[in-house]
N, C-alpha and C positions, 0 to 999 in steps of 0.2 A: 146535361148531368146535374143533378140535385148534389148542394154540399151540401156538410154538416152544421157549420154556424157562419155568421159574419166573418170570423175570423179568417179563413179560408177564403172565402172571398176579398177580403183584405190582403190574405197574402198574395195574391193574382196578379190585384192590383200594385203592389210591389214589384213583383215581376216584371210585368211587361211595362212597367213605366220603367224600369233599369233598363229595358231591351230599348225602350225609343231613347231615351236618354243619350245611350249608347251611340245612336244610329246619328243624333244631332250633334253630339261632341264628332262624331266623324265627318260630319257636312262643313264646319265651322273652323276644322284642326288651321286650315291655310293658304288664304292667301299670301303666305309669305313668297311664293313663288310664282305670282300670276305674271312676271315678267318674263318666265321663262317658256316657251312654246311648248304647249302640253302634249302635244306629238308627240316630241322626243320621251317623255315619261306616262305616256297612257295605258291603261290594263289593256295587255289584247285579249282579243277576242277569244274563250274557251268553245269548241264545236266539239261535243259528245255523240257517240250512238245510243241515248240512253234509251230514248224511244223508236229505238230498231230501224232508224235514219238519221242521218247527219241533221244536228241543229245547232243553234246556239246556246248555250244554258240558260241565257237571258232571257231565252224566248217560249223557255218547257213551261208548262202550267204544275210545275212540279217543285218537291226541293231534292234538287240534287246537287253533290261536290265534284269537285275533278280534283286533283291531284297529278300535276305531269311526269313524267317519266326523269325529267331533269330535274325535280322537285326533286321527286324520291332518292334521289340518289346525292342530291347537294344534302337533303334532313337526314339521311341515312335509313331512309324506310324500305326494310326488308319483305316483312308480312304483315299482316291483319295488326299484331298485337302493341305495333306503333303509329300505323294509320290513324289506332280508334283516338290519339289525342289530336288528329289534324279535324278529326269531323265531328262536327257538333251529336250529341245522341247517340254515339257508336261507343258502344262497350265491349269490351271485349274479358276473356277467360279462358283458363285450360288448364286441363287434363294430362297431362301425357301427350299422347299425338290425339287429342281430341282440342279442339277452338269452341270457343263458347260464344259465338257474337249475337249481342242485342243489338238493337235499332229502337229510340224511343220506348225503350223498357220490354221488345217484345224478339223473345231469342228463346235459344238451347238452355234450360237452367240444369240437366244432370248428364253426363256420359254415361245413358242408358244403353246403349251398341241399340238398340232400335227405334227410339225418336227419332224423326230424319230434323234438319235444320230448317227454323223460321224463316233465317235470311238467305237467300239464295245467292252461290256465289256460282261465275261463269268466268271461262277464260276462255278466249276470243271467241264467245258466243255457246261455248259447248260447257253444258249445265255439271254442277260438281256435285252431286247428291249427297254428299254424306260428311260428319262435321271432322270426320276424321282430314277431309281433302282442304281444307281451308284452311289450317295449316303448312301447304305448301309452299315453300320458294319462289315467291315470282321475280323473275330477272329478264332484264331487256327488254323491260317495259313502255309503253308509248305513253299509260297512262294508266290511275284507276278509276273509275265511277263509283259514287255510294250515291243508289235512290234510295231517299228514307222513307216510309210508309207502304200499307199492302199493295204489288205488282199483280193484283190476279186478270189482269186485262190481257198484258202482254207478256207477264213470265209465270202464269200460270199457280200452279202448285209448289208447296214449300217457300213464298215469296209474302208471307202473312206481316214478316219486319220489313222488308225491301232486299235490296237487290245489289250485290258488291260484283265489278266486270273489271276484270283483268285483260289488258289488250294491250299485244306487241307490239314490238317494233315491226315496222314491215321493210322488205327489201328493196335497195335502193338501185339508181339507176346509175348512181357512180359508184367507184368501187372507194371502201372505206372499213378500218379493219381498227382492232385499239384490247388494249388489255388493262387488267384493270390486280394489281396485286396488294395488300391489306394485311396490317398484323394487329390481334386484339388483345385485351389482357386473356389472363387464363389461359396463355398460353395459343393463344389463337390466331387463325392462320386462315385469308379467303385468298383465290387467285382465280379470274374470270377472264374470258375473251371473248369476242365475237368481229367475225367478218362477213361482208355482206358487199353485192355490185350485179351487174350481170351476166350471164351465162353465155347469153345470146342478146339477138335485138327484141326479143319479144320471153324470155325467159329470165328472173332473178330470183337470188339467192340470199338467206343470210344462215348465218350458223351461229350459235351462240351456247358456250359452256362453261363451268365452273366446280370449282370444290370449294368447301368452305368447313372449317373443323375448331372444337372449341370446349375447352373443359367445363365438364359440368360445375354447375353453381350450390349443389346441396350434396353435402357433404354424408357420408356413409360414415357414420364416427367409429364403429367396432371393425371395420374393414378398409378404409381410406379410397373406397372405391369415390369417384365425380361424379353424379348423373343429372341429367335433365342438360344433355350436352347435346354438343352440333357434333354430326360428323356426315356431312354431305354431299353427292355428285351429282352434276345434273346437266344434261344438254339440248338443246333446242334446232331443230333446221328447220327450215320456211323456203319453199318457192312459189314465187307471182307467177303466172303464167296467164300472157296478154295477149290472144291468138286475136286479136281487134282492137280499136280505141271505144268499143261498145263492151266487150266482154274480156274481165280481170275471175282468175282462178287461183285462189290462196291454198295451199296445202303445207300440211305442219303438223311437227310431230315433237310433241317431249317426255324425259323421262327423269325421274328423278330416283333415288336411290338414297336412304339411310339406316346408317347401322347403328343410331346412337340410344344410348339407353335414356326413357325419359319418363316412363310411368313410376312410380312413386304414392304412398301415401306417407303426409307429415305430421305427426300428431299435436291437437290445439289444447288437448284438456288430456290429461292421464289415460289409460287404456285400463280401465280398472280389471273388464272381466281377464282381458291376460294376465295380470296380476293374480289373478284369484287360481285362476285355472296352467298357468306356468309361472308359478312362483319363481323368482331370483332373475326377471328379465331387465333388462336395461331397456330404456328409453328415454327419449327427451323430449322437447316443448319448442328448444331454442329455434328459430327459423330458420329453415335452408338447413336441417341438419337433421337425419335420420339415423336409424339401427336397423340393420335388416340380417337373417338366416336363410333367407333365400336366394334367387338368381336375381339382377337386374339386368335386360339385354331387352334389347327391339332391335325390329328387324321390318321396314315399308317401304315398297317400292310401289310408284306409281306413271302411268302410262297414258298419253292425253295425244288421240289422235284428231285431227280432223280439215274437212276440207268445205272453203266458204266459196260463193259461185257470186260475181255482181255481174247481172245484165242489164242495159240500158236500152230496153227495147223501142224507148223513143225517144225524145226529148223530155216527156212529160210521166213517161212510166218505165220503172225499172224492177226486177224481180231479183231476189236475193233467198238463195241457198244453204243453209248450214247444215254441213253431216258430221256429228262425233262421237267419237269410240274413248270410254275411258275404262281403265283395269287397274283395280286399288288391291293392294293386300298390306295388312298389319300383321305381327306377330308383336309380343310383347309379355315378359315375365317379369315379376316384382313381388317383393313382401309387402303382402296388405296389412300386414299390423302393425309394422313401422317399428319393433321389435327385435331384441336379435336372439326372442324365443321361437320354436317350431308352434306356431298358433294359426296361421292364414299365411297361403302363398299362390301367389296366381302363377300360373303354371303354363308357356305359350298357348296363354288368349290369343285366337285366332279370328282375323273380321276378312273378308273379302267383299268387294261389290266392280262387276260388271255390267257395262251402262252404254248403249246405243242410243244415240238420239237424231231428229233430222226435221229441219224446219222449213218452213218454204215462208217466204215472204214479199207479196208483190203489192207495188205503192206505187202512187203518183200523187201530181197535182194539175189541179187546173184554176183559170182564176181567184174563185174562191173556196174550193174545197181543197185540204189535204187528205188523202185516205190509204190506209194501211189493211189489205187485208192477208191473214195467215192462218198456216197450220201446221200440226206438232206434234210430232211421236215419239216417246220415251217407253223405253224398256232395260232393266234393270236386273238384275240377278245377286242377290244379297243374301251368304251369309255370316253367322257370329259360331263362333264354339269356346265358354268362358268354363276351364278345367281351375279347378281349386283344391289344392291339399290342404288339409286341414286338422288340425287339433285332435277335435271331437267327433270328427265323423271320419277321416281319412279321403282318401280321393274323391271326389265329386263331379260332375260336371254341372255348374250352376246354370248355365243355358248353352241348349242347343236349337237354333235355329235357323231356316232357310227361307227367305223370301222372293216369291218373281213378282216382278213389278210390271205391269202395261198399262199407258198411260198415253189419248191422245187428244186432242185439242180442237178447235178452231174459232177464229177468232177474227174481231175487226176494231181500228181505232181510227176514230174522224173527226178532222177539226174543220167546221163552217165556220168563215166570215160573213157575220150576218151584216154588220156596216166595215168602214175602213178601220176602226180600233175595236170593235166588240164581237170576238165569236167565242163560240161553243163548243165543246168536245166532249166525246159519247166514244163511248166502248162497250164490247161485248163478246164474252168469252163462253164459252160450251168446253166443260172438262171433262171427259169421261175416265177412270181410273179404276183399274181391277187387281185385287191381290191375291196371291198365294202363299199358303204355310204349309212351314211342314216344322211339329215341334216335338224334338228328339225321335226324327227319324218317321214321324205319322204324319200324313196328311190330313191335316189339325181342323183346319179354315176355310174360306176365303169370302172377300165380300168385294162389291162394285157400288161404284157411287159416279152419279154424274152431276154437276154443277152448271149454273148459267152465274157468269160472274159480270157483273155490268159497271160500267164509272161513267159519270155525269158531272161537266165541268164547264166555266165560264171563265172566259177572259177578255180583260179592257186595260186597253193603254191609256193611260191619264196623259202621257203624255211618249215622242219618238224613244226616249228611254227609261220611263215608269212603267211598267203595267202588275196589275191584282189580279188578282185570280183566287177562282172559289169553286171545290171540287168533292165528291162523293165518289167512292169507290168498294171492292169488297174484296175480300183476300181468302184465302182458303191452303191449310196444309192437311196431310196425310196423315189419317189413322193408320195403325197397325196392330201389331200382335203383341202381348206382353210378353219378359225375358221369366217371369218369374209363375206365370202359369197359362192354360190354356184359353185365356179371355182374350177379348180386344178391346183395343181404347178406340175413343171418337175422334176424326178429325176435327182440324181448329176450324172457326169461321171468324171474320175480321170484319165488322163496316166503320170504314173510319172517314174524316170530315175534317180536309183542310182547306185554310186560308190563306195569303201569302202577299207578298209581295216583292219584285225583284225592280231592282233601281240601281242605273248608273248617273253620277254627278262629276262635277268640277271637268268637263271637258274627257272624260273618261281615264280619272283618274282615280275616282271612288264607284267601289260598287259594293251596295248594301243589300243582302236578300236576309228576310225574314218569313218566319210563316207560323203560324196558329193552327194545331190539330185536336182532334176526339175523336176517341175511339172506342167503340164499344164492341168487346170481346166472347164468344161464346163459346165451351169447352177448349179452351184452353189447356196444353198439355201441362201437367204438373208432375213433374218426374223425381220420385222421391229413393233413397237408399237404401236397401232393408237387408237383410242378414239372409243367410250368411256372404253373398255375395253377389246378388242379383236387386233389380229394380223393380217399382210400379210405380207405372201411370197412370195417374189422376185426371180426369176433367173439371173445369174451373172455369167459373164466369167472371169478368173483369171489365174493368173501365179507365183510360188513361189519357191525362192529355194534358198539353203541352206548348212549349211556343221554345225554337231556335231565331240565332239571328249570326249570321256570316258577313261581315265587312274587310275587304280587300283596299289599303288604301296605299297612293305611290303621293309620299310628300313631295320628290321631286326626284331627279336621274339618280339619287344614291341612297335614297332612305324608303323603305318601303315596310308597311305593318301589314297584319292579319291577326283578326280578333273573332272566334267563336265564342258562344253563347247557348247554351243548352237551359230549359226549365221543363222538369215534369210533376204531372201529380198521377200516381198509380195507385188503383187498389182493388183488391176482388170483389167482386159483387158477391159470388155465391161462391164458395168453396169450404168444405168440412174436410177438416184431413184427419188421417188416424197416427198421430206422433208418436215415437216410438219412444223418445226421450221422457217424457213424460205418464204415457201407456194412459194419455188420453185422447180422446174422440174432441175435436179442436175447430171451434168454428172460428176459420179466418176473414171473413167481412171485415172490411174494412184495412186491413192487411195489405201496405205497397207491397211492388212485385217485385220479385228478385232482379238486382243491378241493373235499379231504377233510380240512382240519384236523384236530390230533386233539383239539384243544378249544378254545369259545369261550367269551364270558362278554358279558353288556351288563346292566348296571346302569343305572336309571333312577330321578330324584329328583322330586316336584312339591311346591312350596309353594306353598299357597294362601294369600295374605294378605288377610282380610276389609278392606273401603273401607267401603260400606253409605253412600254418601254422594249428593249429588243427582246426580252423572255417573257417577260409578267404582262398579261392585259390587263389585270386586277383584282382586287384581294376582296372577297367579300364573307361579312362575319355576320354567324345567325344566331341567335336566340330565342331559346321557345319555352313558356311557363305553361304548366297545364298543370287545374284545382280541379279536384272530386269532391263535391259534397258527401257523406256517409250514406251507406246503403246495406243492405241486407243480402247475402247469401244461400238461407236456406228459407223456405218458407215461413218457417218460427223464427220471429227474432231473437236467437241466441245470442249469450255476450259474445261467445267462444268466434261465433259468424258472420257478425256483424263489423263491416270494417267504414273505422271512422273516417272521415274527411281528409284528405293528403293531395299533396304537393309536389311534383315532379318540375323537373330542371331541364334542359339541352342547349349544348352551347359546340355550334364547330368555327371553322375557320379556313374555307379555300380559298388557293392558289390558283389564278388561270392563266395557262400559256398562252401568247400570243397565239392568233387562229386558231383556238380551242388545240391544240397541239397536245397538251398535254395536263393535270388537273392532280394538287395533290392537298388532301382533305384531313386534317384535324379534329375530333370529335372527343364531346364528353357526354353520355347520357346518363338521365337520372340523379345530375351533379350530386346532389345532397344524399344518396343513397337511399333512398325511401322506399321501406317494406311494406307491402299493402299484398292483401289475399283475394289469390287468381280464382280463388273456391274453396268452397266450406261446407259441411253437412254432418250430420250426428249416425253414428253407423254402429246399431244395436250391439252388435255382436261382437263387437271391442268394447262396448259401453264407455266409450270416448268418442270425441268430435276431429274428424280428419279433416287434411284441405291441403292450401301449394300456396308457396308465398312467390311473388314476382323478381324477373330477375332483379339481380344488384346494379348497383354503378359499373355502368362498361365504357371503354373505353380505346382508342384506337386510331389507325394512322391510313389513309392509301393514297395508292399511286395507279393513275390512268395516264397512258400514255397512244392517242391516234396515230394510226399511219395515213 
């Protein structure tokens, strides 16, 4: 990538000297412990399926995080939109029941109801298509992954940011049962359980469910209604079924269930034309606080079946199964003018997608080769109906559409050891994917596209726990059909270019992964907001790139840190846009990309204080800092949209019973209260700038108790 002056390359070099800096203050922190046997306080070992097998993250030629399931639940991390401060380059946003997650600057930037998501999320291997799903509940989790950078080798399509996997708890072979009940501000109230053992000698079970309810954070001021609130059900069952010590059969099913209102628009700059056009309306600016004449109420329910096959047909080669069924529906009405005049009202917007998927995947090894070869069917049935009352025109329907998706695959991924520390890995992916339309009710479209998606990769141990690695790959998401006429956009293509290094020291008590990427972008979706209620999609060329740095360090059995590290530089290569704010024709070269900071930081503290007494085993208190440098929101840098640099806080406090017996947990997030905006965009036909500010300071208490 060609920069612009010296300067830019001076600031790089800033960067990534603050990243080794970093990396050698953590080498350096302490021998003050070297007397004590670094066994007792060493990192264990993280083993992921990130690359569609068991490994160790040490060992992927890749950057990926884990996050454990005991993690999640000591930090308090529910979904997506508290993850993104535990992982370097994960950003996250939202809409209503829409998620916005970037990965090194390359995500969802508008709740078009027909972009499909950059970042591909999966739970327990069964693909989530749509950004509406990534806002889901995960509970009873084992763990999360985040691979950051294009997956188009082994996850295909819509994986152009990477790749977020949600993956259970699995069922146990003793019997073990525990509930888990919680009070928040706002009036808030969770209560969860789950049990789990066996059925039989060759048969287990676990079941796992929940409600969790909680008043909304932004205020309806001419009606005192709460919205952008929890009110949730949701339950899980899983049975193992082990008819050999060769062949394990996973089957599971969840569903969740909410009625909470949460669409909304908030306004950032006056709404001049309803001024104009409904003289004597109220409205305000203030954050988390709206005026509305219409309904606000949602209504989603979603349903995630599926059944996973491990055979171990040798010692040396095993095949692996995934069949999954999901059924998504949204309903959702709100005042879109934020008003509590008759100007815009969306009126149950309607989205549904049903989605079949199934993948086979048979691997082994032999002395020096690992190889993975697969294949993968996806089909889909998607659609939107977006009704709008309105002012000036009366009932409308701003989009209607319906999409069938068919989508199938095959693919291989191989790692040769060419010596004892140096091999190479190669991938290679064949996509084939066909679409259909039908807009307002005509069979509009359709088109087919097939890809060869290839990744080229080295890797050298420097030494039994150093190794680099240097890797080429190419990414690819889904065009589609516009909401707002009968065209279609292009899909994205990704070739990006990482470096890395993963390193464990002090006896395995420090582990430092860092990595260097480029990426250069071609039509790129750029989804913009246009009147009176509908979107378009843009193609855009871009280029971005960046260096994270993750260190996990155990000072000794009671004190333990974690320190990420994010730096990016984003910006369009070619993109002309037609601004409505302005009613000009807008060449953005050179223009970062939306919720591309150009660096973050989150530091994390745990003390463990031993009890060892007849109740308490010991008290351990966390703390977590996470800085956003300032970034931009809509493609123009608007003041109204631009949200400056900010500062977030967390701080809890648990209890642990003797034999994990029972666990009771203190939390403050967001200490300092700090408003920052989930999304921002200029929306003609108000002639003011809407968006959603993030929640407040929460706060709250639980109690788990095992049987």
């Amino acid at each position: 990538m060609m920069y612009k002056s010296t300067l830019e390359v001076e600031k790089y070099k800033s960067r990534f000297s603050v990243m080794a800096s970093t990396a050698v203050l953590a080498a350096v922190l302490t021998p003050v412990t070297e007397h004590v046997s670094a066994a007792d306080f060493m990192i264990e070992e993280v083993v992921v399926t990130a690359t569609k097998r068991e490994q160790s993250i040490q060992d992927i030629p890749a950057s990926v995080s884990q996050v454990s399931g005991s993690d999640l639940e000591a930090r308090g991390i529910g979904d997506i939109e508290n993850l993104s401060a535990q992982i370097p380059n994960l950003q996250f946003g939202k809409l209503g029941d829409t998620a916005f997650i970037t990965i090194r600057g390359i995500g969802t930037t508008v709740d078009s109801g027909v972009a499909e998501p950059a970042v591909a999320s999966y739970v327990d291997g069964v693909f989530l298509p749509r950004a509406t799903m990534s806002a889901l509940r995960q509970v009873d989790l084992d763990r999360v992954e985040v691979l950051r950078g294009p997956q188009g080798t082994l996850y295909g399509r819509n994986a152009t940011g990477g790749s977020i996997s949600f993956v259970s708890r699995a069922p146990t072979e003793e019997f073990e049962a525990g509930i888990r009940v919680g009070l928040k501000d706002r009036d808030g109230y969770a209560v969860s359980g789950f049990a789990s053992g066996p059925l039989s000698d060759k048969v287990l079970y676990r079941v796992s469910l929940g409600q969790e309810s909680q008043d909304g954070y932004v205020d309806v001021v001419n009606t005192g209604q709460d919205i952008v609130e929890t009110d949730v059900k949701y339950g899980r069952v899983a049975l193992q079924i082990n008819p050999s010590d060769e062949l394990m059969i996973d089957l599971s099913a969840q569903h969740e269930a909410s009625d909470a209102a949460v669409g909304l628009q908030q306004l950032l700059s006056p709404a001049v034309l309803v001024d104009f056009f409904a003289p004597g309306n109220n409205q305000t600016l203030k954050p988390n606080k709206t005026y509305g004449d219409g309904d606000f109420s949602g209504d989603a329910e979603t349903t995630i079946v599926s059944a996973r096959v491990n055979w171990d047909i040798s010692d040396s080669v095993s095949l692996r199964s995934v069949t999954g069924y999901v059924d998504h529906d949204i309903v959702a009405s709100f005042d879109a003018d934020a008003t509590d005049a008759f100007y815009s009202d969306l009126i149950d917007s309607a989205r549904s997608s049903e989605s079949f998927s199934q993948e086979f995947n048979l691997y082994g090894e032999t002395e020096k080769l690992s190889w993975l070869l697969g294949a993968y069917y996806f089909q889909e049935t998607f659609s939107l109906v977006l009704p709008v009352d309105l002012l000036l025109a009366g009932s409308v329907i701003a989009g209607d559409l319906k999409e069938e998706t068919e989508s199938y695959a095959f693919f291989t991924d191989l790692t040769y050891s060419l010596t004892d520390r140096l091999r190479v890995n190669a991938g290679l992916r064949y996509n084939v994917e066909e679409k259909e339309f039908e807009f307002f009710g005509v069979n509009d479209s359709e088109f087919e596209t097939d890809d060869l998606l290839p990744k080229l990769g080295l890797q050298y141990d420097l030494t039994n726990d150093i190794n680099i690695y240097a890797h080429w790959q190419q990414g690819i998401k889904s065009g589609g059909h516009q909401l707002s006429s009968s065209d279609l956009f292009k899909g994205e293509e990704l070739d990006a270019y990482e470096v890395g290094v993963k390193s464990q020291a002090m006896d395995g008590r420090l582990t430092v992964n860092a990595a260097a990427f480029y990426y250069d972008y071609t039509d790129l979706q750029a989804t913009a907001t246009i009147p009176p209620a509908t979107t378009l999609v843009e193609n855009a060329d871009a280029e971005v790139m960046g260096a994270e740095l993750e260190v996990v360090y155990n000072l000794n059995e009671a004190l333990s840190f974690n320190v990420g590290l994010s730096f990016l530089d984003s910006e369009y290569s070619d993109f002309t846009y037609n601004d409505l704010y302005s009613s000009q024709t807008l060449d953005l070269e050179g223009e970062e990309l939306i919720r591309a900071p150009a660096y973050t930081a989150s530091v994390g503290a745990e003390w463990v204080i031993p009890v060892d007494g007849d109740v308490l085993d010991d008290i351990r208190l966390r703390a977590e800092i996470y800085h956003s440098d300032d970034y931009k929101l809509a493609f123009v840098d608007y003041d109204e949209t631009h949200q400056s640099s900010y500062t977030t806080a967390n701080a809890s406090i648990v209890f642990n019973g003797v034999s994990e017996q029972f666990q009771v947990r203190a939390y403050v997030n967001n200490i300092t209260d700090e408003l920052y905006l989930n999304n921002g965009s200029y929306l003609a036909s108000l002639g003011g700038f809407i968006g959603q500010y993030s929640e407040p300071r929460t706060y709250g208490v639980s109690l788990a108790y095992n049987f």
